[in-house]
C-alpha positions in Angstrom: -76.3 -16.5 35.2 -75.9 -12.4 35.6 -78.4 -10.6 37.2 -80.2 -8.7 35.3 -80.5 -5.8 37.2 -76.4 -4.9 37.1 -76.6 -4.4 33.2 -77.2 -1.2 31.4 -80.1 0.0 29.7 -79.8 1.0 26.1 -80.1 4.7 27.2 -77.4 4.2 29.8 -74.9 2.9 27.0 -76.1 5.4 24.8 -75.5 8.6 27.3 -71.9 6.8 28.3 -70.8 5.9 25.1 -71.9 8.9 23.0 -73.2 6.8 20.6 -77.3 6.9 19.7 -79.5 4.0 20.3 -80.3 3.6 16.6 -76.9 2.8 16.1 -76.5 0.3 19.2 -79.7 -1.3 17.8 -77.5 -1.7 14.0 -74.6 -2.6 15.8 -76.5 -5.4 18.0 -78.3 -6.7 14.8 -74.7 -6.6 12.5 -73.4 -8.8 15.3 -70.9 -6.6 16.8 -72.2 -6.0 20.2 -74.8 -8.1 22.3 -77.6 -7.8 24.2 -79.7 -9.7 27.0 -83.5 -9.0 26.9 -85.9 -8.5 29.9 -89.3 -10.3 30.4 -90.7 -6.9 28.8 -88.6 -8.0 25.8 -86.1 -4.4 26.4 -82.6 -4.8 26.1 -80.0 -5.2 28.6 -76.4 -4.9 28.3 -72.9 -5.7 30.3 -70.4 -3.3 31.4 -67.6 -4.5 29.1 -70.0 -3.4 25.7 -68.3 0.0 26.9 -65.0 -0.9 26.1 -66.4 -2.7 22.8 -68.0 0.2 21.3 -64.7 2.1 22.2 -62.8 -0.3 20.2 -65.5 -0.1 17.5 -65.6 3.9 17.5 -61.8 4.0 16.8 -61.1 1.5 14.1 -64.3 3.4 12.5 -62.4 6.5 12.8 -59.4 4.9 11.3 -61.7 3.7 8.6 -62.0 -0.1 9.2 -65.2 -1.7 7.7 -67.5 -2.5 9.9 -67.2 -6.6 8.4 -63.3 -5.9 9.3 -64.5 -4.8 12.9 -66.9 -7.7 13.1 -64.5 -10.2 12.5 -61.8 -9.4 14.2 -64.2 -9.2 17.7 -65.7 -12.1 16.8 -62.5 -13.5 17.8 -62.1 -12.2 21.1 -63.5 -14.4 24.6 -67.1 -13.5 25.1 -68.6 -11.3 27.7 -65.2 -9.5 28.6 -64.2 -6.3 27.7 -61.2 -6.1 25.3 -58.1 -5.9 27.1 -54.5 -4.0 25.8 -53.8 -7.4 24.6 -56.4 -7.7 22.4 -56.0 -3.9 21.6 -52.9 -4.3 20.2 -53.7 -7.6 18.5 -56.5 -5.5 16.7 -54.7 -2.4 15.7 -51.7 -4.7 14.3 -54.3 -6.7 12.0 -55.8 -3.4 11.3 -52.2 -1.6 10.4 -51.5 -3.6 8.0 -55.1 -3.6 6.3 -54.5 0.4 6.3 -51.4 0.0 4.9 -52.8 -1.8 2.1 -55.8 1.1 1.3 -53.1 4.1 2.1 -51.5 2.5 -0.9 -54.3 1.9 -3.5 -55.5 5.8 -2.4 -51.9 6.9 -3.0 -52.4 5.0 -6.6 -55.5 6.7 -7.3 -54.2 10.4 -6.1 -51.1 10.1 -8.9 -53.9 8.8 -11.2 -55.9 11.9 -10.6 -53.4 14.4 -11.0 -52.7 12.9 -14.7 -56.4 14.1 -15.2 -56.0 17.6 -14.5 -57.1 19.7 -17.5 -58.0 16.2 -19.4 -61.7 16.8 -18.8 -62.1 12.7 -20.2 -61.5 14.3 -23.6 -59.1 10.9 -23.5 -61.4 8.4 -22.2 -59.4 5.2 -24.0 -56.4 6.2 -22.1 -57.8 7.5 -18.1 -56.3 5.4 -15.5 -59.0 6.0 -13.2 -62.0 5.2 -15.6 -61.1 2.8 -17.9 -57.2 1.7 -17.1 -55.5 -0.1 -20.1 -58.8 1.0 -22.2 -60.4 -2.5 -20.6 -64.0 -0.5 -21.8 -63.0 -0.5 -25.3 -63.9 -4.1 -26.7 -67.2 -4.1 -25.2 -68.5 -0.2 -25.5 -67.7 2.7 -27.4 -68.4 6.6 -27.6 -70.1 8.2 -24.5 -71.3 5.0 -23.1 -68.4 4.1 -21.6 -68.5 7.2 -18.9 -72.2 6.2 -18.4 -71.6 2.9 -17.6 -68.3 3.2 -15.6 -70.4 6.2 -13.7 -74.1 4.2 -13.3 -72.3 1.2 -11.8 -69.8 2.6 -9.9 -67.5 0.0 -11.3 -65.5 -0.9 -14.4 
């Protein structure tokens, strides 16, 4: 059993880690880090959620999903902070998950440059917006830009 009284407070994790209570109350409830409670119900947490929220802050800045982050921690022992091992175990699985978004970006930055000057004038034939004019059996006219734009999807 750990005693209580050698974890942090949510402030002291918060002033340590740079990173506001609101958010270590989200990350706690999206099940990335933990917490123990007190009798008074306040929360209470180990050294080693440091080092986790480290690891959390930088694949956020390298633009994992937080569900990406999630379960890839998940995997890691309990109640210890992640190691170099686990580090690099992480940033491989990551890598290649970057790799795979560099790529789909890099797909969509040729595809916008074919729009310059287009102004959607041709709609049946914008990669971006309807590629392989998928819209055109099941809309036509204007409605196609409204939908693709209202949804956020094709």
């Amino acid at each position: 059993m750990v005693d209580i009284s050698v974890l942090l407070t949510i402030g002291e994790v918060s002033d340590r880690t740079g990173v506001a209570t609101s958010a270590l109350r989200f990350y706690e409830t999206s099940g990335l880090i933990e917490s123990r409670r007190t009798s008074g119900n306040q929360r209470r947490y180990q050294r080693s959620t440091i080092r986790t929220i480290a690891v959390i802050k930088a694949a956020q800045r390298a633009g994992i999903p937080l569900d990406e982050i999630r379960e890839r921690l998940a995997r890691l022992p309990a109640g210890r902070a992640p190691n170099r091992e686990d580090w690099e175990e992480l940033s491989k699985a990551w890598s290649s998950s970057l790799d795979t978004r560099i790529a789909q970006l890099i797909r969509v930055k040729e595809d916008l440059a074919d729009c310059i000057g287009c102004g959607c004038l041709s709609i049946d034939n914008c990669s971006l917006i309807n590629p392989g004019d998928e819209l055109s059996s099941t809309l036509a006219g204007t409605s196609k830009l409204e939908l693709v734009t209202d949804s956020g999807s094709k």
